[in-house]
DRENDO-628755 format. One record per residue: x, y, z of N, C-alpha, C in turn; residue in one letter. Coordinates in steps of 0.1 Angstrom, whole numbers. Layout:
// DRENDO-628755
<node <X; Y; Z>; <X; Y; Z>; <X; Y; Z>; 'A'>
...
//
This chain:
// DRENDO-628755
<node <-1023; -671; 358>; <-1018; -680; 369>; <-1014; -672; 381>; 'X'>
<node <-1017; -672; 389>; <-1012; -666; 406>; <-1004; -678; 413>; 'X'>
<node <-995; -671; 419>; <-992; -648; 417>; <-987; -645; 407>; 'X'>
<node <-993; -632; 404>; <-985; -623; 393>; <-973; -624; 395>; 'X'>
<node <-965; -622; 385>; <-954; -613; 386>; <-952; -604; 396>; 'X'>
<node <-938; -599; 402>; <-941; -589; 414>; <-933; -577; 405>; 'X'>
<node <-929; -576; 393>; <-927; -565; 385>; <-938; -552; 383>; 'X'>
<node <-947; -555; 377>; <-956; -550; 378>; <-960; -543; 391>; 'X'>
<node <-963; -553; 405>; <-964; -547; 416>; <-953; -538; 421>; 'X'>
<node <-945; -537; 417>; <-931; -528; 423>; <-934; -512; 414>; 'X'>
<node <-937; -515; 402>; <-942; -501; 393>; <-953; -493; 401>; 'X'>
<node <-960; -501; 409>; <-972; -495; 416>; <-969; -488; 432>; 'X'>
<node <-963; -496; 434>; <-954; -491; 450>; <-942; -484; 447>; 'X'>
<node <-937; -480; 434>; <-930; -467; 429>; <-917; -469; 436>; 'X'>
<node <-915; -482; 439>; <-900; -484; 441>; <-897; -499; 440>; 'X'>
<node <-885; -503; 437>; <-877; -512; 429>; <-869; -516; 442>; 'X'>
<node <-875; -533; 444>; <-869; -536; 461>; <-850; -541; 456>; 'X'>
<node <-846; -537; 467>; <-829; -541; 468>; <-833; -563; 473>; 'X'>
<node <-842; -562; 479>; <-842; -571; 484>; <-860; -577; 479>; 'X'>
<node <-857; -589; 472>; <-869; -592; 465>; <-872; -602; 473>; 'X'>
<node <-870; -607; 487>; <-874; -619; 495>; <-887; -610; 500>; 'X'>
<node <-876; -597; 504>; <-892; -593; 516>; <-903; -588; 514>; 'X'>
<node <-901; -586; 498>; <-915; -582; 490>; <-921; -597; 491>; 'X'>
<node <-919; -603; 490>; <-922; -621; 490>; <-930; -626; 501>; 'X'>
<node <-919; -624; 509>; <-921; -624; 528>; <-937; -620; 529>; 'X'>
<node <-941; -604; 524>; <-948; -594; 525>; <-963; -598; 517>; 'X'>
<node <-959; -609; 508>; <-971; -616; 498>; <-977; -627; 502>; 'X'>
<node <-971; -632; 513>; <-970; -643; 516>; <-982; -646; 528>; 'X'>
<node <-992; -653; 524>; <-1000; -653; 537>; <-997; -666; 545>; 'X'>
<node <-1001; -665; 559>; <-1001; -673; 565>; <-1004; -688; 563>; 'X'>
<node <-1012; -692; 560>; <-1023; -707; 551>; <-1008; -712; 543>; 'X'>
<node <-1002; -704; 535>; <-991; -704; 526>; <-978; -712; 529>; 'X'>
<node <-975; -706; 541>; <-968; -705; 550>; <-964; -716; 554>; 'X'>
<node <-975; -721; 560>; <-973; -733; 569>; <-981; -744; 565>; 'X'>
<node <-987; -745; 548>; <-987; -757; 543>; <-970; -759; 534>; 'X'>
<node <-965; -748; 538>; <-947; -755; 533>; <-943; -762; 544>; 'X'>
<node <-939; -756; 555>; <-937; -760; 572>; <-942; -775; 567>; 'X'>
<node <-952; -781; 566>; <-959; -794; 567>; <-952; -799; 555>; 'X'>
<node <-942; -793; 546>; <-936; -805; 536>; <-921; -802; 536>; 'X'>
<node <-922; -793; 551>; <-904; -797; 552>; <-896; -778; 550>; 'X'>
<node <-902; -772; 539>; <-893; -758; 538>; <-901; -749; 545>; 'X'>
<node <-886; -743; 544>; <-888; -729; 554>; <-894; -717; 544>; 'X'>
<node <-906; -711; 551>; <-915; -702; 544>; <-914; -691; 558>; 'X'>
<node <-915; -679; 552>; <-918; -670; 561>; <-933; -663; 557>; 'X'>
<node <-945; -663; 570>; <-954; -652; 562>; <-951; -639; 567>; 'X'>
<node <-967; -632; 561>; <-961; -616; 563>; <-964; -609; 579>; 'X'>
<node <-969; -618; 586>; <-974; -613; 599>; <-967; -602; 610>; 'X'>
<node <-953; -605; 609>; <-942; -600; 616>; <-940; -583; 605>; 'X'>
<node <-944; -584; 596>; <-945; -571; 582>; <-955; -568; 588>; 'X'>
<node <-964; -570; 592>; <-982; -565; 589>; <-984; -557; 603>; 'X'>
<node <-975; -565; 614>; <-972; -556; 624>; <-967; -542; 628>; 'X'>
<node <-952; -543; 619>; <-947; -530; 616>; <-951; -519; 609>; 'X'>
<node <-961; -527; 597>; <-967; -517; 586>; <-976; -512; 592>; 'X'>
<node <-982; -512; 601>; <-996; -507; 608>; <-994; -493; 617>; 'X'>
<node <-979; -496; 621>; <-974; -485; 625>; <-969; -470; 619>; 'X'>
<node <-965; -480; 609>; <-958; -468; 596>; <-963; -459; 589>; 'X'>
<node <-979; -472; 586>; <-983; -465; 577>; <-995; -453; 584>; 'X'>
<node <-1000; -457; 599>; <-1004; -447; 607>; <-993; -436; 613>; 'X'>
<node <-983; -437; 609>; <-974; -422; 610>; <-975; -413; 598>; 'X'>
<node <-974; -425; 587>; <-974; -415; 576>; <-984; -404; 573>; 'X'>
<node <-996; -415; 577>; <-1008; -409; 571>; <-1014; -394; 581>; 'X'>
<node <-1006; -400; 598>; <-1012; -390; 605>; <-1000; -380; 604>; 'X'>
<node <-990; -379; 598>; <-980; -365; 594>; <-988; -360; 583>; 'X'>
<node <-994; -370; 573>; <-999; -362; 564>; <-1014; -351; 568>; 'X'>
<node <-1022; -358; 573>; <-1036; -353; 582>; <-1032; -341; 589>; 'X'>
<node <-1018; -341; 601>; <-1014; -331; 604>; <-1012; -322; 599>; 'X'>
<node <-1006; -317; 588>; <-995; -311; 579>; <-1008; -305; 566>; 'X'>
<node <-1018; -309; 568>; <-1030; -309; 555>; <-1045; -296; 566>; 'X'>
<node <-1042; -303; 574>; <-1054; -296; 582>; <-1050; -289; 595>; 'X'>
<node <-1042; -279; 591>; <-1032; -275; 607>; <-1044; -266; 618>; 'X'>
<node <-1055; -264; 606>; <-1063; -254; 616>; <-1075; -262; 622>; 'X'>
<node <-1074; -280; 622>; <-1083; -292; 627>; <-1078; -289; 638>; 'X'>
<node <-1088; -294; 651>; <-1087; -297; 667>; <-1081; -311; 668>; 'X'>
<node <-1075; -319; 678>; <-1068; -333; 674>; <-1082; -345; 674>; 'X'>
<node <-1095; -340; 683>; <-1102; -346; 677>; <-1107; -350; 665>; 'X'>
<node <-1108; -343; 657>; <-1111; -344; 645>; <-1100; -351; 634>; 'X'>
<node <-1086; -347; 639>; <-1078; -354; 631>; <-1078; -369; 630>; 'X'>
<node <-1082; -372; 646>; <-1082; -389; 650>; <-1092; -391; 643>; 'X'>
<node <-1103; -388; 643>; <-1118; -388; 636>; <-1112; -392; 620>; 'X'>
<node <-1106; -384; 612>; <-1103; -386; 600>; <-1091; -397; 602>; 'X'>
<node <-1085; -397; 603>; <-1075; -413; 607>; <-1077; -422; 608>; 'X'>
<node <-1089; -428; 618>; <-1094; -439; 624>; <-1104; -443; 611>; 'X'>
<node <-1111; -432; 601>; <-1119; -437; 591>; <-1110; -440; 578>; 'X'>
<node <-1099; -438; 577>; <-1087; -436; 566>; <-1081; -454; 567>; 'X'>
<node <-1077; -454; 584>; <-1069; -462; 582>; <-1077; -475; 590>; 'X'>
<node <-1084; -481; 585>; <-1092; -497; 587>; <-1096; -504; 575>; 'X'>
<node <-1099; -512; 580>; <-1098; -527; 570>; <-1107; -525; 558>; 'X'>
<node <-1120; -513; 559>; <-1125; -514; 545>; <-1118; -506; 536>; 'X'>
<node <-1112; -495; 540>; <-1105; -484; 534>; <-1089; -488; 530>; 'X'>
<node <-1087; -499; 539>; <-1068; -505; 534>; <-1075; -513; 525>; 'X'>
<node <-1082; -523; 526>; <-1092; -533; 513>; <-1088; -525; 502>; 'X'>
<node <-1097; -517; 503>; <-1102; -507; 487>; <-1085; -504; 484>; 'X'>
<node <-1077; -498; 493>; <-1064; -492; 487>; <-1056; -506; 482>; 'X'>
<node <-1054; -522; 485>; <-1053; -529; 480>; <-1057; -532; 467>; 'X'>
<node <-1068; -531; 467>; <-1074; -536; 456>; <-1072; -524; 444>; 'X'>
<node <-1070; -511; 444>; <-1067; -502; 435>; <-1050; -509; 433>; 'X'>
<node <-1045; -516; 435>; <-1032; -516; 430>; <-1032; -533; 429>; 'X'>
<node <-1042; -540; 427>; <-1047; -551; 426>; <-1037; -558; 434>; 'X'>
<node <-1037; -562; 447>; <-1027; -569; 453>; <-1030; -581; 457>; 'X'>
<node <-1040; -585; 454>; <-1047; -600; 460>; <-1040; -606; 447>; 'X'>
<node <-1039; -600; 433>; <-1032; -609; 425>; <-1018; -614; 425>; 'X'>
<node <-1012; -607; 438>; <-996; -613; 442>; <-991; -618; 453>; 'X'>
<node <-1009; -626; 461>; <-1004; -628; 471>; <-1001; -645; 469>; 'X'>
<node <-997; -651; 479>; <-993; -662; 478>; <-1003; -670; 489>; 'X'>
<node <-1010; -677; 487>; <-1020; -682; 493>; <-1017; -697; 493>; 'X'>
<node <-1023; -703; 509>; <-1026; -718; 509>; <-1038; -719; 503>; 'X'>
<node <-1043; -736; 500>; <-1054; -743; 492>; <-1067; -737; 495>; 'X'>
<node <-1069; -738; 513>; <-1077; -728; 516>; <-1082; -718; 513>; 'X'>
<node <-1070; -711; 517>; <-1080; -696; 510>; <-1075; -694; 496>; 'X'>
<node <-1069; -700; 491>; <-1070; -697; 472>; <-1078; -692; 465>; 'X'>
<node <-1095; -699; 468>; <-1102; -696; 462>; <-1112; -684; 464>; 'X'>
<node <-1112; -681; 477>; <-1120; -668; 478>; <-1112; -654; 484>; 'X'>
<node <-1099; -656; 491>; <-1089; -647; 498>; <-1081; -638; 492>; 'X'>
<node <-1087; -637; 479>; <-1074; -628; 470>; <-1087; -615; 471>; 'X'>
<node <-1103; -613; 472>; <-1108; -607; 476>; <-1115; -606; 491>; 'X'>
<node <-1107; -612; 496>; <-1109; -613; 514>; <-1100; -601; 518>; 'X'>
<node <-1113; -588; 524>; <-1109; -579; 527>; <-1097; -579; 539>; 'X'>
<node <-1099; -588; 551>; <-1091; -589; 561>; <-1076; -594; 556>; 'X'>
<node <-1075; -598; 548>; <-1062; -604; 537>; <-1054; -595; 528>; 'X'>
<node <-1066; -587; 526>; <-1060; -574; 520>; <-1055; -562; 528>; 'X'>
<node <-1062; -564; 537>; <-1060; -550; 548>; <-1044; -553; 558>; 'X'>
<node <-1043; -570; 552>; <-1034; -573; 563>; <-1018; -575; 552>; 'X'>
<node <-1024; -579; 543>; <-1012; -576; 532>; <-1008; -561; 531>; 'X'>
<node <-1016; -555; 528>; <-1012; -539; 523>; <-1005; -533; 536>; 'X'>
<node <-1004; -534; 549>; <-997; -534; 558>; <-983; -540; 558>; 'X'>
<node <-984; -550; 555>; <-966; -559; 556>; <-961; -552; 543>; 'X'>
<node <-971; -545; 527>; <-961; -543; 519>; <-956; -527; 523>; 'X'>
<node <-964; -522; 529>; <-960; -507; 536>; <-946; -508; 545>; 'X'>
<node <-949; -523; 553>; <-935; -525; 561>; <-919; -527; 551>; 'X'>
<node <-928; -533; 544>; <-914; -540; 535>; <-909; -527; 524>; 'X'>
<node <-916; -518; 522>; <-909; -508; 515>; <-902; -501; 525>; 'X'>
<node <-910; -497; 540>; <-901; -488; 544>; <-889; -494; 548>; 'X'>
<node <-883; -507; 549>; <-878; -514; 557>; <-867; -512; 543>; 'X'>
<node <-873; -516; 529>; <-862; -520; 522>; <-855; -508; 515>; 'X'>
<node <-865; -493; 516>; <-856; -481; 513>; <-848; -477; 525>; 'X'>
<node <-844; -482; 535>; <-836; -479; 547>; <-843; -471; 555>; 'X'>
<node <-855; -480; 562>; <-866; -473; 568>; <-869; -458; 569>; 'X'>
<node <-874; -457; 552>; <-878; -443; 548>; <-887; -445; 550>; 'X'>
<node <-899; -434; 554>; <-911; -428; 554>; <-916; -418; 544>; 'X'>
<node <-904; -415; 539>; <-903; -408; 527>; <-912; -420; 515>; 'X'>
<node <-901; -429; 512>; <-906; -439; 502>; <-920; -449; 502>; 'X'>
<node <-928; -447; 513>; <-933; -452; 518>; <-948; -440; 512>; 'X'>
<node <-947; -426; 521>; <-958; -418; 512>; <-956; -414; 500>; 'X'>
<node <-948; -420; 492>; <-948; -418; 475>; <-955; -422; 471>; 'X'>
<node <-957; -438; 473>; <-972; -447; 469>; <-980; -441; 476>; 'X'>
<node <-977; -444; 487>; <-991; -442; 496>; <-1003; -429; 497>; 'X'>
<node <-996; -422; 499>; <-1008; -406; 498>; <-1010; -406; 485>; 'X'>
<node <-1008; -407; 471>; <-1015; -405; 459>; <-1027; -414; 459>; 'X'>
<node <-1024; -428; 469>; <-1037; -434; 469>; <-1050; -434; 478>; 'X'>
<node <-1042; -429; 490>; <-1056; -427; 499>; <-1059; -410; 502>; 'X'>
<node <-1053; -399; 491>; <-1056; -387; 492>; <-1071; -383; 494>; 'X'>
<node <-1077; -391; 484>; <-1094; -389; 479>; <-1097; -393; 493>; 'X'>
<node <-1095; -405; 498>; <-1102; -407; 512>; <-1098; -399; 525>; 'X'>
<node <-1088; -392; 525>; <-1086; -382; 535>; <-1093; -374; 534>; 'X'>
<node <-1098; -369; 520>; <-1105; -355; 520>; <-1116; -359; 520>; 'X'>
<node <-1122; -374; 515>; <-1138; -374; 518>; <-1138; -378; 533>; 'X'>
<node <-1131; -381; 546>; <-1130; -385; 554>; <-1130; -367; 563>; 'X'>
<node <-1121; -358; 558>; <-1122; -349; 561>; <-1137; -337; 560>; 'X'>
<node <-1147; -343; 553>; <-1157; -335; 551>; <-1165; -339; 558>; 'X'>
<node <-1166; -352; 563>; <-1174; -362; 573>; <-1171; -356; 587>; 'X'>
<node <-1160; -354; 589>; <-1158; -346; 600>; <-1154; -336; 606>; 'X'>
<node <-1162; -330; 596>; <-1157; -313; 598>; <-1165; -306; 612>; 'X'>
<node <-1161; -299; 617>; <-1163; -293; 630>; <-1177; -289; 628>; 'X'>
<node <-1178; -280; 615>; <-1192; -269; 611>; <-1194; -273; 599>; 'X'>
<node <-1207; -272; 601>; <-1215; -276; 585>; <-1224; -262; 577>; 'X'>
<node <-1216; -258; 567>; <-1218; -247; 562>; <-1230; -251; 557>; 'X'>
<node <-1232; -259; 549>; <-1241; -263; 539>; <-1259; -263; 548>; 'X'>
<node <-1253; -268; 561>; <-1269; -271; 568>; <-1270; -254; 574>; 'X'>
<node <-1262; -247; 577>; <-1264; -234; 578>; <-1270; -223; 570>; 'X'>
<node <-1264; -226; 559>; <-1269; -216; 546>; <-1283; -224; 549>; 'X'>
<node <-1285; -234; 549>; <-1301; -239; 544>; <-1308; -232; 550>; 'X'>
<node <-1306; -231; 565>; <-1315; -230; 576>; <-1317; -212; 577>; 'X'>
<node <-1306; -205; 574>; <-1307; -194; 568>; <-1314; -192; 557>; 'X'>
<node <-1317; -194; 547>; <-1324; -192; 537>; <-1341; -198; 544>; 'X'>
<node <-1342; -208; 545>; <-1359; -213; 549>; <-1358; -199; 560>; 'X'>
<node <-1351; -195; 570>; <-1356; -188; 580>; <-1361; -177; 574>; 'X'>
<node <-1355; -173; 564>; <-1359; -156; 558>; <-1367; -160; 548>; 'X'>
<node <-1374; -169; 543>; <-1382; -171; 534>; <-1380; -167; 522>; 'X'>
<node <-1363; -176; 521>; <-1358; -170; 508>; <-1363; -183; 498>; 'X'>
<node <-1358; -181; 484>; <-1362; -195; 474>; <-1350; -204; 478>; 'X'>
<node <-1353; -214; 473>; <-1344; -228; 473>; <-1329; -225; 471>; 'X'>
<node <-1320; -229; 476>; <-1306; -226; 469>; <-1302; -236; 462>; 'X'>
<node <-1292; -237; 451>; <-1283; -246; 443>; <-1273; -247; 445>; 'X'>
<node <-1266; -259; 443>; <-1254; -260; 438>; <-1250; -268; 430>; 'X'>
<node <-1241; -258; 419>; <-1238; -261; 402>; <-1224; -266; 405>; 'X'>
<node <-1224; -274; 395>; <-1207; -277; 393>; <-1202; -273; 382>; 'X'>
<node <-1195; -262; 384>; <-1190; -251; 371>; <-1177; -256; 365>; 'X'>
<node <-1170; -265; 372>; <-1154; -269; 363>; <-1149; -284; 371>; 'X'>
<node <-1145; -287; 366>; <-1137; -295; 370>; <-1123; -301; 367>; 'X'>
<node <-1111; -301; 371>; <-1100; -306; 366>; <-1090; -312; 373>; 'X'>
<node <-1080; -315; 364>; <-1068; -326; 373>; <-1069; -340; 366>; 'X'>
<node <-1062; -349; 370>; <-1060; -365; 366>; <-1074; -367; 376>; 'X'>
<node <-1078; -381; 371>; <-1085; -391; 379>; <-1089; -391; 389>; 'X'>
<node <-1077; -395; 393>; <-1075; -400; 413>; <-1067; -383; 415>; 'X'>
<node <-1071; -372; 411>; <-1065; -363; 422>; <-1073; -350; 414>; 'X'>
<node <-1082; -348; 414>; <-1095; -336; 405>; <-1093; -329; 419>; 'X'>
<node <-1098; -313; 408>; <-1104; -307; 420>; <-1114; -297; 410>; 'X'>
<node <-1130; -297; 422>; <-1137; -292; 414>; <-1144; -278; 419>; 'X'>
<node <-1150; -270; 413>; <-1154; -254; 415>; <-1171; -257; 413>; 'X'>
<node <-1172; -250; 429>; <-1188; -252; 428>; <-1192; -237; 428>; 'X'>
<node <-1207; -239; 424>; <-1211; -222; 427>; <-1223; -227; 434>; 'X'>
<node <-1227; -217; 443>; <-1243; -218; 453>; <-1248; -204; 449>; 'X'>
<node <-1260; -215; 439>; <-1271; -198; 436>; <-1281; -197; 448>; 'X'>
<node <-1287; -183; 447>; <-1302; -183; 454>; <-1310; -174; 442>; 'X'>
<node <-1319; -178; 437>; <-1327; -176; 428>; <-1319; -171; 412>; 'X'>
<node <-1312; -181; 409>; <-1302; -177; 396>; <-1294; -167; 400>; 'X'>
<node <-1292; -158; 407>; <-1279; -157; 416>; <-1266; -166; 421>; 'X'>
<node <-1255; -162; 418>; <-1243; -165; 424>; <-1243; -161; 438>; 'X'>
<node <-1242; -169; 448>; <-1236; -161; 460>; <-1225; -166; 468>; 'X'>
<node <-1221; -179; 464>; <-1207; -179; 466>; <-1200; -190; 457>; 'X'>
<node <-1191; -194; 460>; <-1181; -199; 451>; <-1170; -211; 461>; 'X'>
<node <-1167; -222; 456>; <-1156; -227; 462>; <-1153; -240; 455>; 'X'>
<node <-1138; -243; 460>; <-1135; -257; 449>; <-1126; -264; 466>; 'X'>
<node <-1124; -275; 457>; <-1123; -284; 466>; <-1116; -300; 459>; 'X'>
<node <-1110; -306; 468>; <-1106; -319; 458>; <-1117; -332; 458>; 'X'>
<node <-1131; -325; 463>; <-1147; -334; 466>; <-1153; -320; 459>; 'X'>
<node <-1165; -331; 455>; <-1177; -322; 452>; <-1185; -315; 465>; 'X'>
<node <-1181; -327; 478>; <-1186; -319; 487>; <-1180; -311; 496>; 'X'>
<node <-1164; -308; 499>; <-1155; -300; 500>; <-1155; -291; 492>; 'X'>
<node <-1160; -289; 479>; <-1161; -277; 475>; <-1173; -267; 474>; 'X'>
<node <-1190; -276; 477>; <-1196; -273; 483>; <-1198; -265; 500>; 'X'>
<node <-1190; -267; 505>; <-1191; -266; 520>; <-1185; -249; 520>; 'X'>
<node <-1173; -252; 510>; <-1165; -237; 508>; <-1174; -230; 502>; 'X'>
<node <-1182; -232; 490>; <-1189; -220; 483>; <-1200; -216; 494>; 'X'>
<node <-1206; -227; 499>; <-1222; -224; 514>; <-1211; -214; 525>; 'X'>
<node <-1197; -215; 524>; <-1190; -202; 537>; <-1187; -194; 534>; 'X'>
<node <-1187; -190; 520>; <-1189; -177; 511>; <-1203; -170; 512>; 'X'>
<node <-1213; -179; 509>; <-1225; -176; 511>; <-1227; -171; 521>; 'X'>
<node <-1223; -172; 534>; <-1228; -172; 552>; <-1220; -161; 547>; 'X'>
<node <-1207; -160; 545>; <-1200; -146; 550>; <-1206; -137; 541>; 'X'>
<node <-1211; -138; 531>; <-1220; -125; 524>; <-1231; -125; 526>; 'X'>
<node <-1240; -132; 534>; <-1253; -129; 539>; <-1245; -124; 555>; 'X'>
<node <-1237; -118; 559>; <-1229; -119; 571>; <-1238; -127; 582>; 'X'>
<node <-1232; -139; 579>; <-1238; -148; 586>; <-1226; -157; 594>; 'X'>
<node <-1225; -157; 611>; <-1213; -161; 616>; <-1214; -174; 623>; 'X'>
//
């Protein structure tokens, strides 16, 4: 029966509200809202949250982007931000913490809105507001949940726009000297789930020639192909 429990949702957002309205507030869609308005009580939705969280959670994310890639140009950081933080990528981060099952919906959208990306992108926002708001507008409490969930997408976001592409370099190096095909093996892999990091090797004819890991297969690709350039001294 919907909504869940918001117990369970509070284990996931790694903090325990002083104030269990504005987690409420923050569930609360609009449709919801104001088929109460029309029988008399007062309902608040989360629109006024979804506002503030949009801000927050684009501080957070761009202190973490900063602080992760100090040797990125600011192009490139916006580059990884602007793909981090939109509605299919807040969706997905929703839905890893299943939040459409706590929202509070009118008759309308009841039936298809608990997987209605724009609902989710717009929830996951007010509940970003309502944590920072209810730990005494910490930013702290706020990237505890947050960065263990959208870590993977900063870094696949970061490989999308990386400055230099090692990998099309080594290629174009090798075809030019009429060397054989190159590889890349995936030699290890470890860590939890949602936070692996894996060791690639780049052969050229059963040869090693470089090596690199990464928290992607293709971030760790990119490092082993800049091993390879720098031992073929290639700049």
């Amino acid at each position: 029966m919907y909504p869940l429990s918001i117990d369970t949702l509070e284990k996931a957002l790694m903090h325990s509200f002083k104030d269990k309205n504005i987690l409420i507030t923050a569930l609360t869609h609009s449709s919801y809202a104001n088929e109460n308005k029309m029988s008399g009580k007062v309902c608040l939705c989360n629109e006024r949250l979804e506002f503030l969280g949009d801000s927050v959670l684009s501080l957070v994310v761009s202190e973490y982007i900063y602080d992760k890639f100090a040797d990125r140009p600011e192009g490139e950081l916006t580059k990884i931000r602007a793909q981090v933080v939109c509605t299919r990528s807040l969706s997905k981060l929703a839905k890893k913490i299943s939040l459409g099952d706590y929202l509070y919906l009118g008759k309308g959208e009841s039936a298809n809105g608990r997987n209605k990306d724009t609902i989710l992108e717009n929830a996951f926002e007010a509940i970003v507001a309502a944590v920072y708001l209810d730990a005494g507008h910490s930013k702290e409490a706020v990237a505890k949940f947050l960065i263990p969930l959208i870590a993977n997408e900063i870094d696949e976001a970061s490989i999308d726009h990386m400055a230099y592409d090692y990998k099309t370099s080594l290629q174009q190096f090798v075809q030019a000297n009429g060397k054989d095909k190159i590889q890349y093996i995936l030699v290890n892999e470890y860590g939890p789930d949602h936070q692996k990091t894996f060791e690639i090797e780049v052969r050229l004819n059963s040869n090693v020639v470089g090596k690199g890991t990464g928290k992607t297969k293709r971030e760790a690709e990119q490092f082993a192909a800049k091993e390879a350039l720098d031992l073929f001294g290639v700049k």
